[in-house]
TIRO-2110 file (N, C-alpha, C; in Angstrom, 1 decimal):
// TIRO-2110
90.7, 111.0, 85.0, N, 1, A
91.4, 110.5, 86.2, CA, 1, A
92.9, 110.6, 85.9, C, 1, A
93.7, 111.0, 86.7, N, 2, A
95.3, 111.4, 86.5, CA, 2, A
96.1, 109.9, 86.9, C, 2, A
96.8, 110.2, 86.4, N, 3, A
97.5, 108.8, 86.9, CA, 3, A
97.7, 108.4, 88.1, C, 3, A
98.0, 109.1, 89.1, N, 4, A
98.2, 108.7, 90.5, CA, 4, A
96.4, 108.3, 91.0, C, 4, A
95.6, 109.4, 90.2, N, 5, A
94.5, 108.6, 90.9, CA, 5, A
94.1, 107.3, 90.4, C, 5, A
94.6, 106.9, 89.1, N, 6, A
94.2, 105.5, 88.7, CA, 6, A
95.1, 104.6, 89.6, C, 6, A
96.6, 104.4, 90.2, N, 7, A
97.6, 104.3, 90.7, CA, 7, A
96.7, 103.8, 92.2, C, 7, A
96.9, 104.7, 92.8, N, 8, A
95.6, 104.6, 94.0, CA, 8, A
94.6, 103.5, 93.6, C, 8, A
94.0, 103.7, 93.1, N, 9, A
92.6, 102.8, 92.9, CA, 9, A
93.4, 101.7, 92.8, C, 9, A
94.4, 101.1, 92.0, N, 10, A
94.5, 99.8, 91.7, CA, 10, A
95.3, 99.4, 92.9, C, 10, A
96.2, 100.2, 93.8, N, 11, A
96.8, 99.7, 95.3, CA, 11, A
95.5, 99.7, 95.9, C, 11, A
94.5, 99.9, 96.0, N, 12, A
93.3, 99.8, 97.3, CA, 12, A
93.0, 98.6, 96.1, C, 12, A
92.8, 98.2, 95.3, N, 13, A
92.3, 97.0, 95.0, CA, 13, A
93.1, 96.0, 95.0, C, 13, A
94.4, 96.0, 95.0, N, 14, A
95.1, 95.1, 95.2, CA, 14, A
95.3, 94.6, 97.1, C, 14, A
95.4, 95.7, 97.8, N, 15, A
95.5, 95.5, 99.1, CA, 15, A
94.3, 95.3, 100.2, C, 15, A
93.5, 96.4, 99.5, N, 16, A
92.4, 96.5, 100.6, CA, 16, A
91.3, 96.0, 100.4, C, 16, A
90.9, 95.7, 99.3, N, 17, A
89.7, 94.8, 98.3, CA, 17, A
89.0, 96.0, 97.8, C, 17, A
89.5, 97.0, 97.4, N, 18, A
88.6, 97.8, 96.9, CA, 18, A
88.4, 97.4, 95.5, C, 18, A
87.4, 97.9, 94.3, N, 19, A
86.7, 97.4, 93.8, CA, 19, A
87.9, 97.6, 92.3, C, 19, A
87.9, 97.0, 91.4, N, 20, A
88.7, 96.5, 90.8, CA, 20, A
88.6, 97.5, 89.3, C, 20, A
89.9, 99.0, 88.9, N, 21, A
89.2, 99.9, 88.2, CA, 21, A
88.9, 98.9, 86.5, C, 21, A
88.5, 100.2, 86.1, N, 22, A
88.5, 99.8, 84.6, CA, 22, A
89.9, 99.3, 84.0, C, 22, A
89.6, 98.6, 82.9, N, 23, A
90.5, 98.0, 82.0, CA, 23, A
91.3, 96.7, 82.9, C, 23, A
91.3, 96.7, 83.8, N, 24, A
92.0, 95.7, 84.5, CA, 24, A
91.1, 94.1, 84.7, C, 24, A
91.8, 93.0, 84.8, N, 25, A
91.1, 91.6, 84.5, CA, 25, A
90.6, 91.4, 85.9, C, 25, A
89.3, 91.1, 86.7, N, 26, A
89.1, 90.7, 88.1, CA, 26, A
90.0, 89.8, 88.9, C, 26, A
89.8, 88.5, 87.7, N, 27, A
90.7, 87.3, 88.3, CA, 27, A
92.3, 87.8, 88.5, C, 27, A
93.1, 88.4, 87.7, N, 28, A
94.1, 88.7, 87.7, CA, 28, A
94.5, 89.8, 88.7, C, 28, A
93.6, 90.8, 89.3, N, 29, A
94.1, 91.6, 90.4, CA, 29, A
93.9, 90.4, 91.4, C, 29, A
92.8, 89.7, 91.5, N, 30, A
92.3, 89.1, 92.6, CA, 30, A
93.7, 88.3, 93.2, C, 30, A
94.3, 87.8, 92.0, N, 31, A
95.4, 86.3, 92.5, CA, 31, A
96.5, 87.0, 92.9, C, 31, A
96.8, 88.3, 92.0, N, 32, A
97.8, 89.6, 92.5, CA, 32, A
97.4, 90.2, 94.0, C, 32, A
96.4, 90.6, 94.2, N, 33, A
96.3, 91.1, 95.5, CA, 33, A
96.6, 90.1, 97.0, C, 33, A
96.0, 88.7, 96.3, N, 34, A
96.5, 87.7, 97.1, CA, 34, A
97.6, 87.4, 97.6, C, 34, A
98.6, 87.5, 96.6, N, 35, A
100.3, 87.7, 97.0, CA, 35, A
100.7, 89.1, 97.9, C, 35, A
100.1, 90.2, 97.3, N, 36, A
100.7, 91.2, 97.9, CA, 36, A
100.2, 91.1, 99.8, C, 36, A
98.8, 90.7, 99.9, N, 37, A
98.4, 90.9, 101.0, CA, 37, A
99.6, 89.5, 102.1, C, 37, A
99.4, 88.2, 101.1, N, 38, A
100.5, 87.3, 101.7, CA, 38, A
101.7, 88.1, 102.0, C, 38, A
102.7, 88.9, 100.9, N, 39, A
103.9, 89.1, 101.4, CA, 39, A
103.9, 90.2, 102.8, C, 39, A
102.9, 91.2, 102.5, N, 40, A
102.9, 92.2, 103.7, CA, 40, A
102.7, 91.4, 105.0, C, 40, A
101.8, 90.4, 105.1, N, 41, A
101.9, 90.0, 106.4, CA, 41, A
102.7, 88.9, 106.9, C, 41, A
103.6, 88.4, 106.0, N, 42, A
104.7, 88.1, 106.3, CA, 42, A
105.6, 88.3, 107.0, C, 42, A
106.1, 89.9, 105.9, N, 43, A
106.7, 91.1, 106.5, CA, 43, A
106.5, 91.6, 108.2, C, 43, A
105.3, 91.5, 108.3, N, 44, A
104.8, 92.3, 109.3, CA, 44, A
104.6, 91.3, 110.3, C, 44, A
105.0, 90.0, 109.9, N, 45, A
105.0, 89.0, 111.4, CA, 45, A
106.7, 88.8, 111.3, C, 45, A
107.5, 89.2, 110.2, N, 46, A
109.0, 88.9, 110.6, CA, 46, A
109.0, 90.0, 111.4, C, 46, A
108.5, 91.6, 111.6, N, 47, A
108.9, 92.2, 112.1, CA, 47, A
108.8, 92.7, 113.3, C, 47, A
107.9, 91.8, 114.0, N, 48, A
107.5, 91.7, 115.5, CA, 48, A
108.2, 90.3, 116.1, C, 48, A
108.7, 89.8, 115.0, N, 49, A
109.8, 88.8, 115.9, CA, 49, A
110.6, 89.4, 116.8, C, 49, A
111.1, 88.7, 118.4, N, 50, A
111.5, 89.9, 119.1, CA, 50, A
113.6, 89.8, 118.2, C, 50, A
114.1, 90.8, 118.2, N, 51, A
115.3, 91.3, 117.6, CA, 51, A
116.4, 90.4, 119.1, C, 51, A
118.1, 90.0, 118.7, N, 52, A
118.9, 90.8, 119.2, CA, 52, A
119.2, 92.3, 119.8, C, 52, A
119.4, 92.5, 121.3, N, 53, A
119.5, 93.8, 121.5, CA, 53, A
121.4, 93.9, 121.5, C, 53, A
121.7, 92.9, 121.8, N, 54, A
123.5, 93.0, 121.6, CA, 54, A
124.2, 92.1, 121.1, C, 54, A
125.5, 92.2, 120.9, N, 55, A
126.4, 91.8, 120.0, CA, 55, A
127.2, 90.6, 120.5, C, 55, A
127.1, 89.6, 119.7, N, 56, A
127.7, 88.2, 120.2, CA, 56, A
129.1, 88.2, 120.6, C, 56, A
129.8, 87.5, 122.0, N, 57, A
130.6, 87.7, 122.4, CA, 57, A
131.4, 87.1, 121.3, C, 57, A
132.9, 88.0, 121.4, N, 58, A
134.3, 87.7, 120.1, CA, 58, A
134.8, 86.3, 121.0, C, 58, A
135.4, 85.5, 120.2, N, 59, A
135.9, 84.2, 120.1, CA, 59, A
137.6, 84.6, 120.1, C, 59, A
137.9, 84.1, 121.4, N, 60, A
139.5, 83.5, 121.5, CA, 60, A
140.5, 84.9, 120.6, C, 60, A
END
């Protein structure tokens, strides 16, 4: 298995729940993937906050 394919496997097990490769601890992806999935949808609910579309009026 090449590196990127090992690389792969461990982002889908980190993110997606795919199944956890060799050499790696269960519990230890499990509490890691838990973060990553927390920060992404974090991310992904700051970024549907609606934005400023213009620029605050200058002062005096």
């Amino acid at each position: 298995m090449s590196l990127r394919e090992r690389q792969e496997a461990l982002v889908r097990a980190l993110v997606a729940d795919g199944p956890v490769p060799d050499g790696f601890d269960p519990d230890e992806v499990a509490a890691a993937g838990a973060v990553c999935r927390h920060k992404r949808d974090a991310h992904a609910a700051h970024a549907e906050a609606p934005r400023r579309t213009g620029w605050l009026p200058r002062r005096g």
